[in-house]
Biopython code that builds the backbone (N, CA, C, O; Angstrom):
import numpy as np
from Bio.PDB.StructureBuilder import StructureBuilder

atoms = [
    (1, "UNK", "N", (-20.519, -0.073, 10.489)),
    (1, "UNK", "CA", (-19.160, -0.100, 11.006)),
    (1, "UNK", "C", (-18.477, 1.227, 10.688)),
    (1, "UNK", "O", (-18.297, 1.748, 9.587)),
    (2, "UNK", "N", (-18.175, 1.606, 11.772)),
    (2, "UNK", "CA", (-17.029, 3.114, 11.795)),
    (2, "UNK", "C", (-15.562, 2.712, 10.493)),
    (2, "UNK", "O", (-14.886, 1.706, 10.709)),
    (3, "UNK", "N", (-15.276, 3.520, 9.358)),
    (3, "UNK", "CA", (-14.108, 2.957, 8.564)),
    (3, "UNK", "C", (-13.032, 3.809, 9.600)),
    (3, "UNK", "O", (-12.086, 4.387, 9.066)),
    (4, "UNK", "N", (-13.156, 3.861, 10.740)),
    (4, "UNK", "CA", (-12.143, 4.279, 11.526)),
    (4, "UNK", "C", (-11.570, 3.059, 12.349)),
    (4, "UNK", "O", (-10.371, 3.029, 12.624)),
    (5, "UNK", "N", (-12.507, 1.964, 12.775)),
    (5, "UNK", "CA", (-12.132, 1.028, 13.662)),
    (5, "UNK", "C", (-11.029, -0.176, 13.340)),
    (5, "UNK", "O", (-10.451, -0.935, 14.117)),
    (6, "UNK", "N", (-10.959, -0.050, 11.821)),
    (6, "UNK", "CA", (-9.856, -0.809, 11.236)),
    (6, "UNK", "C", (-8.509, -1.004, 11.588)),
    (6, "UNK", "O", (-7.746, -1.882, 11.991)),
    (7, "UNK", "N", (-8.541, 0.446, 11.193)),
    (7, "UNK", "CA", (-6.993, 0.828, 11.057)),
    (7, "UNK", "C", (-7.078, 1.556, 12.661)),
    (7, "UNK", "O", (-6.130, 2.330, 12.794)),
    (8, "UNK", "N", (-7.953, 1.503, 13.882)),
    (8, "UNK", "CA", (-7.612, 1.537, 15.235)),
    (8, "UNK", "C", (-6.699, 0.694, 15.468)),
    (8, "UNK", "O", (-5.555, 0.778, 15.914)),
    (9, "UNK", "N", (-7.847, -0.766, 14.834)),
    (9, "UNK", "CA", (-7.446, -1.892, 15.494)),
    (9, "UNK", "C", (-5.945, -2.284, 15.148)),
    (9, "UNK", "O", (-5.122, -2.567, 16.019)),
    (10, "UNK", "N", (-5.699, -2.273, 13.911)),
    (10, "UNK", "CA", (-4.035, -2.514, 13.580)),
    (10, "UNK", "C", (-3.149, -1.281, 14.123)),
    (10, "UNK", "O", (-1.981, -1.603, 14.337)),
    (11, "UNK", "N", (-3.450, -0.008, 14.375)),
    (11, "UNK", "CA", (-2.755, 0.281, 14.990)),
    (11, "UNK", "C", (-2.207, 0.068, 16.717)),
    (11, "UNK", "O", (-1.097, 0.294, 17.198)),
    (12, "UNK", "N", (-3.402, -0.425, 17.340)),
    (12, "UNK", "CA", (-3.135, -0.891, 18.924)),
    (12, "UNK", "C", (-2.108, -2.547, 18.370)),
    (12, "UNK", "O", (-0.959, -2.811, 18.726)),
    (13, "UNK", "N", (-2.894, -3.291, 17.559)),
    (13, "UNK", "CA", (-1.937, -4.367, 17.754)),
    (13, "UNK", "C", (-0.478, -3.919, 17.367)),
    (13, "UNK", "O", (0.413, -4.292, 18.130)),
    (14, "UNK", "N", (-0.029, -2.950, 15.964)),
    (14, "UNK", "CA", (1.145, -2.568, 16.318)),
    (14, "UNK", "C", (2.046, -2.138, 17.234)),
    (14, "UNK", "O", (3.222, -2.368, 17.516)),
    (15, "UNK", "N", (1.150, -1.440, 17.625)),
    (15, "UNK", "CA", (1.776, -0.675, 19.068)),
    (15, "UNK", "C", (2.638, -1.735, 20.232)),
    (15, "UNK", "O", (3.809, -1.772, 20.611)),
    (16, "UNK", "N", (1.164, -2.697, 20.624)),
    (16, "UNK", "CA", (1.562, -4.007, 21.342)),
    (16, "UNK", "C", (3.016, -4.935, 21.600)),
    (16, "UNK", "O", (3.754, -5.366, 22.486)),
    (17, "UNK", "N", (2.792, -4.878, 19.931)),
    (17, "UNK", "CA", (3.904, -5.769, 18.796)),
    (17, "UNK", "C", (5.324, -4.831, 19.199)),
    (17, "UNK", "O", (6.409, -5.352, 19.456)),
    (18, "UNK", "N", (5.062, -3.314, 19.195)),
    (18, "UNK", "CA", (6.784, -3.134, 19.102)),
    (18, "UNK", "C", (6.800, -3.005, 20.308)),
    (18, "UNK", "O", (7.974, -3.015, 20.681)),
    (19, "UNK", "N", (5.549, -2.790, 21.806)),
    (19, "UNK", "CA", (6.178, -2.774, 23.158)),
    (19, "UNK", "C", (6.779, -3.811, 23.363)),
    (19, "UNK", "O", (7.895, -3.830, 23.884)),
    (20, "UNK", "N", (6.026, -5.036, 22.920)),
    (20, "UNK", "CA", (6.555, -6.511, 23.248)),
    (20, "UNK", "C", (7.932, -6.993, 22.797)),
    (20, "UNK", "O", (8.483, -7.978, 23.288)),
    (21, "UNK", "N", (8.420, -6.277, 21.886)),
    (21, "UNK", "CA", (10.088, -6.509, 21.312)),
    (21, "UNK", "C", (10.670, -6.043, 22.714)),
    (21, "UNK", "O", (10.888, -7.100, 23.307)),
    (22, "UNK", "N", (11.045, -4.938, 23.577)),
    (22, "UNK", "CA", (11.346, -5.074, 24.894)),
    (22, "UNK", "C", (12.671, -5.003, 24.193)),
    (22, "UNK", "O", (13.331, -6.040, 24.124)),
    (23, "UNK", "N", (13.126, -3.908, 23.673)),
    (23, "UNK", "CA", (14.308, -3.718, 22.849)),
    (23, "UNK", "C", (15.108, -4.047, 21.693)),
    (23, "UNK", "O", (16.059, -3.516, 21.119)),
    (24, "UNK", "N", (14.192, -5.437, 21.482)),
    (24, "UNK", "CA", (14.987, -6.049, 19.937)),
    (24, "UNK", "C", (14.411, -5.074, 18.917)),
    (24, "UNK", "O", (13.639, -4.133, 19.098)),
    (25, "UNK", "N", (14.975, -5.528, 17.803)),
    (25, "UNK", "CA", (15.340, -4.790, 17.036)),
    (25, "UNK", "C", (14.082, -5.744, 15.772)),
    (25, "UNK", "O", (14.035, -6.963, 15.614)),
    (26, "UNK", "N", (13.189, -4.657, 15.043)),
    (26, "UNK", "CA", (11.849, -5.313, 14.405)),
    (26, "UNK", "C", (12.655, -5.485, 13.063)),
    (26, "UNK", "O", (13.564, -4.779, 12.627)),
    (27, "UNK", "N", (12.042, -6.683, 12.494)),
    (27, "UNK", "CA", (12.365, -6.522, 10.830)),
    (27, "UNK", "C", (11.349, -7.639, 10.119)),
    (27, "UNK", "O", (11.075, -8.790, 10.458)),
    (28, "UNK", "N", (10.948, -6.906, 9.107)),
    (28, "UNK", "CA", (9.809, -7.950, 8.172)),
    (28, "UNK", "C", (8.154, -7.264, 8.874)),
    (28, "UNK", "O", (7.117, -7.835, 8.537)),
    (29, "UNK", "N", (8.109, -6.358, 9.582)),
    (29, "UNK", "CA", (6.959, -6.093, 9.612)),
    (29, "UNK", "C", (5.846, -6.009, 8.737)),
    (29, "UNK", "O", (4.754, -6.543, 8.936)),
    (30, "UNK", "N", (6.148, -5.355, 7.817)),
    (30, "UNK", "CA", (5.275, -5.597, 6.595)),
    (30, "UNK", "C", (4.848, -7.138, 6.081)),
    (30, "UNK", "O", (3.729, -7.547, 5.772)),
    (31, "UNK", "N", (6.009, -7.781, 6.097)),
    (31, "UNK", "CA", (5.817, -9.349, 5.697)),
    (31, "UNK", "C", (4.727, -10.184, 6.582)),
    (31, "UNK", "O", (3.929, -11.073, 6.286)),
    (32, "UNK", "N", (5.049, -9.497, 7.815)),
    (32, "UNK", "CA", (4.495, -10.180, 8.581)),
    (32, "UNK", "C", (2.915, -9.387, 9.138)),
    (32, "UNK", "O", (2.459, -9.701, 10.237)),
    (33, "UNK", "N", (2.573, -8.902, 8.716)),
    (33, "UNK", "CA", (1.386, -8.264, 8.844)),
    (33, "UNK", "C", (0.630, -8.656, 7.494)),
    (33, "UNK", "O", (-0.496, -9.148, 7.410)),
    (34, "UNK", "N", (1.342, -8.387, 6.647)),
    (34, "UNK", "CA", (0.785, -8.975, 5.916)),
    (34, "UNK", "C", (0.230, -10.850, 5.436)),
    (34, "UNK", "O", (-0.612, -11.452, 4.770)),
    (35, "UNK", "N", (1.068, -11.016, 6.075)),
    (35, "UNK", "CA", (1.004, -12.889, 6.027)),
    (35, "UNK", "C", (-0.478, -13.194, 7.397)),
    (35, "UNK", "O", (-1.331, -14.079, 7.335)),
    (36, "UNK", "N", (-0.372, -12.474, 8.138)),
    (36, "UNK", "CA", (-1.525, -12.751, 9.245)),
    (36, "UNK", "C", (-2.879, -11.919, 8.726)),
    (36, "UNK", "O", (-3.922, -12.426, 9.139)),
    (37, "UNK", "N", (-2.996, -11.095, 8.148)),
    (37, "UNK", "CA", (-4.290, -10.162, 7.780)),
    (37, "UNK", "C", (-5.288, -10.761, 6.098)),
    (37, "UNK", "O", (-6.488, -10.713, 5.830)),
    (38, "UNK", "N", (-3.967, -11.328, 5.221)),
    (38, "UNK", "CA", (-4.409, -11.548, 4.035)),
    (38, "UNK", "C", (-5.344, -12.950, 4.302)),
    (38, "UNK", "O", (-6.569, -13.007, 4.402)),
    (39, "UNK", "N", (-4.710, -13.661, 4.354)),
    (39, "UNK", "CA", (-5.273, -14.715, 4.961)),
    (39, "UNK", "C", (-6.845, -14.704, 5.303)),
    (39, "UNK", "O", (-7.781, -15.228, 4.700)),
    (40, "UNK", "N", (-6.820, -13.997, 6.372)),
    (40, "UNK", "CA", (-8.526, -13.917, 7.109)),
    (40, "UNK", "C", (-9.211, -13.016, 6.102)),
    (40, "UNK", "O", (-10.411, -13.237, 5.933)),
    (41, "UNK", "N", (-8.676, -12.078, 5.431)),
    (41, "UNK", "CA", (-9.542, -11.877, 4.861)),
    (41, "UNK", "C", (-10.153, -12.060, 3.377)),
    (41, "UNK", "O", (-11.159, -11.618, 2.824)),
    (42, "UNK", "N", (-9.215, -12.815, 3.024)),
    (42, "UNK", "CA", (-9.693, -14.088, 1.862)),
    (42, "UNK", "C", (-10.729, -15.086, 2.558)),
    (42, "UNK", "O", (-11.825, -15.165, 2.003)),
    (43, "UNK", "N", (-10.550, -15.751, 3.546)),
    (43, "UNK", "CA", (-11.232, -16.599, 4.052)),
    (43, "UNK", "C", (-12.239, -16.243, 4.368)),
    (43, "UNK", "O", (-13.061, -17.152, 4.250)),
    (44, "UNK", "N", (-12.844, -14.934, 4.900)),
    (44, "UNK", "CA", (-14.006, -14.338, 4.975)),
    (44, "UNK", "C", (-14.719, -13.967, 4.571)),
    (44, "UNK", "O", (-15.833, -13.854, 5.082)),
    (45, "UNK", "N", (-14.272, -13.474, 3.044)),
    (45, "UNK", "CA", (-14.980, -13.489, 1.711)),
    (45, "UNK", "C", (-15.260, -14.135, 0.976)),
    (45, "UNK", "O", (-16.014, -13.903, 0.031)),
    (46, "UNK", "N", (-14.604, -15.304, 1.294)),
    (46, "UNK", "CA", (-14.982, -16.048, 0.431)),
    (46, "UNK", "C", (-15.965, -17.444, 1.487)),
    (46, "UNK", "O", (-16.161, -18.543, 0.969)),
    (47, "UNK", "N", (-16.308, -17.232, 2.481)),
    (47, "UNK", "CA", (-17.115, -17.764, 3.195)),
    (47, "UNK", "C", (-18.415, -16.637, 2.916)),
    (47, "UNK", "O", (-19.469, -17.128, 2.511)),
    (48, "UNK", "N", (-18.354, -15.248, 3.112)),
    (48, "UNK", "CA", (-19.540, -14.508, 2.546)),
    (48, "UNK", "C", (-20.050, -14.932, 1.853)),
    (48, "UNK", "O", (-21.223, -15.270, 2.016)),
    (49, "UNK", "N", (-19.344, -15.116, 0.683)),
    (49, "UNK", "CA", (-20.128, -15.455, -0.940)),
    (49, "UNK", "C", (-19.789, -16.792, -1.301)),
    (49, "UNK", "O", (-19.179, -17.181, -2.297)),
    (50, "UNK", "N", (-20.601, -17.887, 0.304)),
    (50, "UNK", "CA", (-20.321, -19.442, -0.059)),
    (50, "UNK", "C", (-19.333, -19.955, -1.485)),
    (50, "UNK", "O", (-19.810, -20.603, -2.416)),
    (51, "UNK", "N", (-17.766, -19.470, -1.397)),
    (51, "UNK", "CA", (-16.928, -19.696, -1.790)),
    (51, "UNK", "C", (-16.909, -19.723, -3.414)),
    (51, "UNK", "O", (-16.234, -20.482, -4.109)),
    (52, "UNK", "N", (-17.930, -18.578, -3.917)),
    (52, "UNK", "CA", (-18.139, -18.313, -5.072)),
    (52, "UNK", "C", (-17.130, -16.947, -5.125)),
    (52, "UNK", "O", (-17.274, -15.767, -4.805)),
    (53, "UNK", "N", (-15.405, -18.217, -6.035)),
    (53, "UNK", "CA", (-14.507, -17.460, -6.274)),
    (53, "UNK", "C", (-14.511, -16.196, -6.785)),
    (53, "UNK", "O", (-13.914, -15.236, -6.298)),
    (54, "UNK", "N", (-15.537, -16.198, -8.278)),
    (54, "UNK", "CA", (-15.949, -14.860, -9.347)),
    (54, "UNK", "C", (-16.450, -13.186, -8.623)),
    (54, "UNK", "O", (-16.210, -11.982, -8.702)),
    (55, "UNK", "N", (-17.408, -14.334, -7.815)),
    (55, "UNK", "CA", (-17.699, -12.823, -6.586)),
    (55, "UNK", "C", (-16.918, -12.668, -5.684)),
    (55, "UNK", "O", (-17.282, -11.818, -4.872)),
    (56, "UNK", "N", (-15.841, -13.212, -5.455)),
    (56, "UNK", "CA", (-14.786, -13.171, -3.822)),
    (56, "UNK", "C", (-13.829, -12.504, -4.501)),
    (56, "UNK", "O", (-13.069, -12.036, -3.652)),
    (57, "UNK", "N", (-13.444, -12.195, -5.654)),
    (57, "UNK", "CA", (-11.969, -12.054, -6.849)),
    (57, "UNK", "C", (-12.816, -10.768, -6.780)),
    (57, "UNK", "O", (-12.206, -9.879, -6.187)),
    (58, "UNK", "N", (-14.405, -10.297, -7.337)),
    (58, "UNK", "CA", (-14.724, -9.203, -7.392)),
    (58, "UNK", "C", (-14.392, -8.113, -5.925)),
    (58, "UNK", "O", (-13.627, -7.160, -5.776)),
    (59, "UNK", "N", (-15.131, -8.629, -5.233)),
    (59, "UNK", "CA", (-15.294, -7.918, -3.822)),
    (59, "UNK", "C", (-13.920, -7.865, -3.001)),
    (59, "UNK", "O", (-13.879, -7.398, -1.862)),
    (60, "UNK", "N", (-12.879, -8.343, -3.615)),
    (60, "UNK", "CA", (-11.976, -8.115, -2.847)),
    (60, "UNK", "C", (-10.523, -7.170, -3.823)),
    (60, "UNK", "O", (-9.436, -6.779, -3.397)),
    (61, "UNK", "N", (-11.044, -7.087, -5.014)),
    (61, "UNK", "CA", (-10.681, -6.227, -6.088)),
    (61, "UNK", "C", (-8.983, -6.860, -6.574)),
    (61, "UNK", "O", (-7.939, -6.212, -6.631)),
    (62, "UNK", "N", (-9.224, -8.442, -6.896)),
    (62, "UNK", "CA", (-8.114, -8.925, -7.096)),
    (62, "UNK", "C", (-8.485, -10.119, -8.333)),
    (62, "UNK", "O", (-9.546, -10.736, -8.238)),
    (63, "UNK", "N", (-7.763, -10.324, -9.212)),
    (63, "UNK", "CA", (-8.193, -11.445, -10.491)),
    (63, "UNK", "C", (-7.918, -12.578, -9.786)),
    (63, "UNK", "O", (-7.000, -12.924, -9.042)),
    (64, "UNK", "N", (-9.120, -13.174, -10.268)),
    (64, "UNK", "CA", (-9.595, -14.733, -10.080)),
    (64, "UNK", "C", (-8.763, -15.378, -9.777)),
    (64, "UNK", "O", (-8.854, -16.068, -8.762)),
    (65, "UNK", "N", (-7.504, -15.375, -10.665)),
    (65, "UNK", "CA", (-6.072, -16.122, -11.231)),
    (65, "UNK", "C", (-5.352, -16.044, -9.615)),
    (65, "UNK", "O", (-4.948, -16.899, -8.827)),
    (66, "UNK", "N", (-5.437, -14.503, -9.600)),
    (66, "UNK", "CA", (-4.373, -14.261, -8.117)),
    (66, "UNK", "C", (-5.423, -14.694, -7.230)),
    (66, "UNK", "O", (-4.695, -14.801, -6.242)),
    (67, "UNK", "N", (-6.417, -14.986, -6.856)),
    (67, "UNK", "CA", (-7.121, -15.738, -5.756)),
    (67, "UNK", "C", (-7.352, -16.948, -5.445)),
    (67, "UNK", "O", (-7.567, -17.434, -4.334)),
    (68, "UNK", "N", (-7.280, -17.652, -6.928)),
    (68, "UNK", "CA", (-6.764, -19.055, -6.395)),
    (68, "UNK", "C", (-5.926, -19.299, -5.925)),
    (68, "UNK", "O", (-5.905, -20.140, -5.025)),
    (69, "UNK", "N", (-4.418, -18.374, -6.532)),
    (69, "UNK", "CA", (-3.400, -18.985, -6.103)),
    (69, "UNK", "C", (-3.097, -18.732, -4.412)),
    (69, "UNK", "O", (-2.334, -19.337, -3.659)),
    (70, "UNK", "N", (-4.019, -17.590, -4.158)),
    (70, "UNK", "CA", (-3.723, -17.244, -2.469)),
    (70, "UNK", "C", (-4.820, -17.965, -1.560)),
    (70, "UNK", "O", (-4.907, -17.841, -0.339)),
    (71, "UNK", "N", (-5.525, -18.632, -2.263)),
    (71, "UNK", "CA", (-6.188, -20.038, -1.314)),
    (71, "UNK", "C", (-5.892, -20.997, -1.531)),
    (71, "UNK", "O", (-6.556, -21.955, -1.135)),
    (72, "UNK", "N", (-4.381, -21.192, -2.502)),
    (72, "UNK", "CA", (-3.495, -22.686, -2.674)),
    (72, "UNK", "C", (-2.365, -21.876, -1.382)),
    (72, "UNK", "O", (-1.785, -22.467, -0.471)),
    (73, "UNK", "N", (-2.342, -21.077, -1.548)),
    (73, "UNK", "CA", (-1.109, -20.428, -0.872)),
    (73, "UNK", "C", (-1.061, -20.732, 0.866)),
    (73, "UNK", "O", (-0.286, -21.080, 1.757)),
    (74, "UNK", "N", (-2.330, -20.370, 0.649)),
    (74, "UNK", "CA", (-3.290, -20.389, 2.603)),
    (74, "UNK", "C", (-3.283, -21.469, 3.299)),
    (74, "UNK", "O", (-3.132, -21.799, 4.475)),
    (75, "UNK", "N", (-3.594, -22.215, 1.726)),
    (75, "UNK", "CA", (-4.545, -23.496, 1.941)),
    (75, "UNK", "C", (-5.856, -23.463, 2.714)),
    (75, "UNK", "O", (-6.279, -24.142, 3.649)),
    (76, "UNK", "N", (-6.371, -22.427, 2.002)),
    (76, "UNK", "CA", (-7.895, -21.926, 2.365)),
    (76, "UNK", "C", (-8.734, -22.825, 1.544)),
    (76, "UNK", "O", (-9.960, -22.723, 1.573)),
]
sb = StructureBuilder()
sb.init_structure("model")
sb.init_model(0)
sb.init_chain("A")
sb.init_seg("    ")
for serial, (resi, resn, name, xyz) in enumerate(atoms, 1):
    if name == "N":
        sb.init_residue(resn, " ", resi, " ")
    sb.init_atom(name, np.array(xyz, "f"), 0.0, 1.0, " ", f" {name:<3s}", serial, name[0])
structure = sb.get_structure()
């Protein structure tokens, strides 16, 4: 995988996101990018490593502690 295609991809959906406002006025972007991205990619790591938290907390460079609480959070 190109480490370029990532941050393509969030940048076209941004782009999308502020044509589609159609003049309103954006706020919480961050919140809200963040609330749709964290998500999947907790859930994907931790489907990688058949939901072996110790290695999902490793590989995603976050303590155990804060990963439970963001798959109580998800409800992942």
């Amino acid at each position: 995988m190109n480490p370029t295609d990532l941050p393509a991809c969030i940048n076209a959906k941004l782009a999308r996101y502020f044509e589609q406002l159609d003049g309103e006025q954006a706020s919480g972007v961050y919140k809200m990018v963040m609330n749709e991205v964290e998500p999947v990619t907790i859930k994907f790591v931790l489907e990688l490593v058949n939901h072996n938290q110790s290695e999902a907390s490793r590989i995603l460079g976050m303590n155990r502690g804060t990963l439970k609480k963001k798959i109580e959070l998800y409800k992942l």
